[in-house]
N, C-alpha and C positions, 0 to 999 in steps of 0.2 A: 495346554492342548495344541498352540498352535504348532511347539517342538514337533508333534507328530506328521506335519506335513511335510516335513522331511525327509522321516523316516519310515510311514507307511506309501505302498503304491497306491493310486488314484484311486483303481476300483472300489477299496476299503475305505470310501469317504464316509460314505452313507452308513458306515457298521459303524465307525467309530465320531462321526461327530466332527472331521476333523473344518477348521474354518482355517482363511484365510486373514492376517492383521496388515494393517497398512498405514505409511505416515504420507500424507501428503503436501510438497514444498512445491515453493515457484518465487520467481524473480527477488530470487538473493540477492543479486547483483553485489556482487564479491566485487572488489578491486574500485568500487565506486566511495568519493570523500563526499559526505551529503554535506551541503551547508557549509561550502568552500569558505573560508575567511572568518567565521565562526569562531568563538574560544574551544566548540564544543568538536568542529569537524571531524578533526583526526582521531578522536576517541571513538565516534559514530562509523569512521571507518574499521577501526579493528573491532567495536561490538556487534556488526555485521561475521564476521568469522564466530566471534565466540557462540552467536544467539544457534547457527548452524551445528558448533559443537555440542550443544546442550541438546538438538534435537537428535545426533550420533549417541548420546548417552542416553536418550529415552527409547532409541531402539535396542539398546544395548539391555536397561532393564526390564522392559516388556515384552523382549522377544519378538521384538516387530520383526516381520515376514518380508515385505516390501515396504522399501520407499518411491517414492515416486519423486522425481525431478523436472516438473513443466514448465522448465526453458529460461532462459536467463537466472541461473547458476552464475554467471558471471556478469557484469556489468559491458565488458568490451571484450576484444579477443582477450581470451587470458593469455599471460605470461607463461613460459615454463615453469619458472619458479613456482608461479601458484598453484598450477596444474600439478605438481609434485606434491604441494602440500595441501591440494584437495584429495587428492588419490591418497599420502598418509590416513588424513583422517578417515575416510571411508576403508581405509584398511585394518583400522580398530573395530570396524561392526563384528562383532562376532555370532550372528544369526542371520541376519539382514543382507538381502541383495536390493542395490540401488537401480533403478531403471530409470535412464536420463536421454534427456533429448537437447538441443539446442536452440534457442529461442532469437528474435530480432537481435537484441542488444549481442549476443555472443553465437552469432551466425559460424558455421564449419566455413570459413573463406579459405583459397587458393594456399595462405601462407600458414592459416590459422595453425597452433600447435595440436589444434583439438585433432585432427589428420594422424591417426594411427599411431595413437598415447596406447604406451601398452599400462593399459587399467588394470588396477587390482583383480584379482577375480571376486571379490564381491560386485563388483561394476559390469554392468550390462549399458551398452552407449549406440542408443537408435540413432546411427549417424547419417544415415540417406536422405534424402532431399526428395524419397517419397516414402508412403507409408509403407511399413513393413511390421512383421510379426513375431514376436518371440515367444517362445513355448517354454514353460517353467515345469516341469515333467513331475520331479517331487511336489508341487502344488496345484498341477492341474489348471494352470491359468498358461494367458495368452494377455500376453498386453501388446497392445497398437500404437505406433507412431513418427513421427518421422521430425527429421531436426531442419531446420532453417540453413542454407547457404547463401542465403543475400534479407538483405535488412529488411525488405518489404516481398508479403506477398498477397496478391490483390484476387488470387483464384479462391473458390471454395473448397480447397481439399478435402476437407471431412466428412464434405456430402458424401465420397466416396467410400469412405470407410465404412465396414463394416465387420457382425461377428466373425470370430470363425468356429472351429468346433461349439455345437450346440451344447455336448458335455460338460463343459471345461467351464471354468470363469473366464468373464471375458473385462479388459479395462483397456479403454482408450488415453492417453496422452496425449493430449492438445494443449495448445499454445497458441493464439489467437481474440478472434473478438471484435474487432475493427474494421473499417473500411481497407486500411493499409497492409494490414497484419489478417490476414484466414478470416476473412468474412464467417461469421460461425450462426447457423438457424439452430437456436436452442433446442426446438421445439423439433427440429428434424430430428437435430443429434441424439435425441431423448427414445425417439421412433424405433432409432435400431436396434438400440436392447441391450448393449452395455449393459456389466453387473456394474461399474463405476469409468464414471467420466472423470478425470485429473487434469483439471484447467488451468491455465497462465496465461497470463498478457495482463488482466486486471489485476491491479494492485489493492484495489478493494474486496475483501470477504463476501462473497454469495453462495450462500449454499443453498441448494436445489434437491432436498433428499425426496420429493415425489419424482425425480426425474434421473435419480443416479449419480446426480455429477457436481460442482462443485469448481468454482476459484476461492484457492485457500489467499488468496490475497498475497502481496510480498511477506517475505518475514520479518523484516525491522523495515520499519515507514524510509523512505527513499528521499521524499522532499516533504517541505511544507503544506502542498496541496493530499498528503496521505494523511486525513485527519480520521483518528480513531484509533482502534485497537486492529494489530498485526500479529500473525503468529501460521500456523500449520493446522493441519487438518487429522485428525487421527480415526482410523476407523477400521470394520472388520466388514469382512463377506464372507459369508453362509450360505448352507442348502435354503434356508431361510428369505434371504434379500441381503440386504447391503445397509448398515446404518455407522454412520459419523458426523464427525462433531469437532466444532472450531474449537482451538484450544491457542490462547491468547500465548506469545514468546518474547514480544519485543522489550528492549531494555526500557527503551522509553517512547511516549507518542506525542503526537503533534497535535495540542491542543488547541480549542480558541474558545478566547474570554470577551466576555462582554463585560465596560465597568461604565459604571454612571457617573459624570462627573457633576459638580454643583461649583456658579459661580465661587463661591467663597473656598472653595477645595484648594491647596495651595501643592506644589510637586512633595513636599515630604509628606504630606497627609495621601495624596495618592501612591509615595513609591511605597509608604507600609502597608499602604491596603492591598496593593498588587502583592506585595513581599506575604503576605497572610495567607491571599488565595491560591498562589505559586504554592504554597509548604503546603497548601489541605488537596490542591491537585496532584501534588507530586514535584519537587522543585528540581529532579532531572528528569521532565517532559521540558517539550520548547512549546512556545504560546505563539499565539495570532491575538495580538490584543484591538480590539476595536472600542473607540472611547464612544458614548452620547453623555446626552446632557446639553451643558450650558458652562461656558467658561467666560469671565472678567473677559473682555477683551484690553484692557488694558494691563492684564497679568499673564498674557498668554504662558501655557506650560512650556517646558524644554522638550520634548517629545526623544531628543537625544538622549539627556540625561534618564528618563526616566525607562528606554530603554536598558538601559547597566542595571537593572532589578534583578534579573533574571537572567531563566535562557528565554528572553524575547527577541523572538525572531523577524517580527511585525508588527507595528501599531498604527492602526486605520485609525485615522481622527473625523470620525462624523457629528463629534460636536459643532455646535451652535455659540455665535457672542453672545451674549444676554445685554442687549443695548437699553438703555434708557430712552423710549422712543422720541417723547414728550423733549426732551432735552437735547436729543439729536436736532429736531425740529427746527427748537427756538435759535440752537446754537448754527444752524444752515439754512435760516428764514431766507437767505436771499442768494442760495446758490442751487446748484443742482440735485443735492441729496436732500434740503430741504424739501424740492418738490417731488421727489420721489416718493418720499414718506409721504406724504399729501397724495399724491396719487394712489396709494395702496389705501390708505384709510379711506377710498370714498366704499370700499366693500367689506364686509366681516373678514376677519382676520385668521382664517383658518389655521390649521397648522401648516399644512404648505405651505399656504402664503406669507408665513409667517417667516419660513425657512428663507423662500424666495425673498423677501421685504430684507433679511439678516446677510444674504451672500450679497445682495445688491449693493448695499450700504457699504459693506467691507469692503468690495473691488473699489468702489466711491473715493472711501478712503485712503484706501491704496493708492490712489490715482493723485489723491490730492484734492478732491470734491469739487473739482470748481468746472 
């Protein structure tokens, strides 16, 4: 049905049913290597293009109507080269008109190439530095928005926006969120009545469907702090309302583990436990590994080594020594860590204090206890 929004004129919406479908992306950031120095990075960099092509073949077989583009599509100015081979691919859609904007990271500057690319004609490119409007005449929609010429903007643009034809469908394209970046009042933007808001700047998924709008999140996780699931937004608008739905893309995500260690735990009994729960989470995600428990202090682990398990990317050591208090004691009756011990036992031993009583002792150590 949605083939028919093509082909019949506006007026004949309400005879025939026709609706609008839509994919919604943001902060691709093309051209960007995540996790520099990595065995994994440069792979991370080209799976960033492919995850984009697979979402050019879901328009391809569902007949999606629009996609939407809010902002950072690229990581930095792009390249010609790449500009070439984004406009390729968006030249394969064979239904689909792209509506794109430019976001902080890939700002329209002075040199940029973005400066009057001649785009496929599946390509519509909101390239003003204020809001502006396009009319999509076979669809009866009007989508709003405007692209970024400098890396920060501290104004509330979007307060300004608003519908235009009450008839029509209406979608805005923003890109913002922040202090630095389009201060954005959700709760304004939700007022003016958008059939759908298409959001970027956050690279976390929030979807908002009592309000129209929606950050589809980045589409492949960018760093180690994008922990979860990453992907696009897919959805329709009708005479009805407007309903969509997160639909997960990325090749792989940034997890984080928690593992318990036990004094007696030695590094090959923990690298297979990690190597066990790496392959049931998925052993091309990268991890945040954070250890507790209680470890020998006289066995400390390799934390090096035990990084090469995987793809771990971090290992937080909140473990604890597991001291022999009594024997610490006797064995520093007549220095300084002796009375330190003595000083914490004249109160219950909490587990803070306990933690505290464990760091003290170790810096002690360290020091040479005397």
């Amino acid at each position: 049905m949605a083939r028919l929004a093509w082909k019949y004129p506006a007026e004949w919406r309400m005879q025939i049913g026709v609706f609008v479908k839509f994919i919604h992306i943001a902060d691709v950031h093309l051209g960007m290597v995540p996790d520099a120095g990595y065995p994994w990075s440069s792979a991370r960099a080209e799976e960033m293009w492919k995850t984009l092509g697979k979402v050019v073949e879901r328009c391809n077989e569902d007949q999606i109507d629009l996609l939407f583009v809010a902002g950072d599509l690229f990581h930095r100015q792009p390249l010609k080269k790449e500009l070439k081979e984004i406009n390729y691919l968006f030249s394969t859609l064979e239904h689909t008109k792209v509506i794109l904007i430019a976001g902080n990271h890939d700002c329209i500057r002075e040199e940029s190439y973005y400066k009057d690319y001649p785009w496929t004609k599946q390509v519509i490119f909101l390239q003003s530095d204020q809001l502006e409007r396009v009319y999509l005449e076979e669809l009866d929609t009007e989508v709003t928005g405007f692209s970024y010429h400098q890396s920060e903007i501290r104004e509330s643009r979007y307060a300004e926006a608003c519908r235009g034809d009450q008839g029509r469908y209406q979608v805005l394209l923003a890109h913002g969120g922040d202090e630095k970046h389009v201060p954005i009042d959700i709760s304004d933007l939700a007022a003016k009545g958008f059939d759908y808001v298409a959001l970027g700047h956050i690279h976390k998924p929030n979807l908002m469907p009592e309000k129209n709008m929606a950050y589809c999140g980045s589409l492949e996780p960018t760093d180690r702090n994008d922990l979860g699931e990453r992907g696009y937004i897919v959805g329709e608008i009708n005479e009805e309302g407007t309903k969509f739905s997160f639909v997960p893309a990325a090749s792989r995500s940034y997890l984080s583990l928690r593992i318990t260690i036990q004094p007696d735990t030695t590094e090959r009994a923990l690298c297979e436990k990690l190597k066990e729960t790496i392959e049931t989470h998925g052993s091309q995600n990268i991890y945040k590994i954070t250890l507790d428990g209680s470890y020998d202090p006289e066995a400390r682990l390799d934390l090096e080594k035990i990084q090469e398990t995987g793809n771990i990317i971090q290992i937080t050591d909140e473990s604890n020594p597991e001291y022999d208090i009594e024997v610490l004691k006797r064995e520093h009756k007549d220095d300084v860590i002796g009375m330190y011990i003595e000083e914490f036992q004249k109160e219950p031993l909490t587990e803070e204090r306990k933690k505290a009583l464990y760091y003290g002792i170790n810096a002690l150590l360290l020091q040479g206890g005397r």
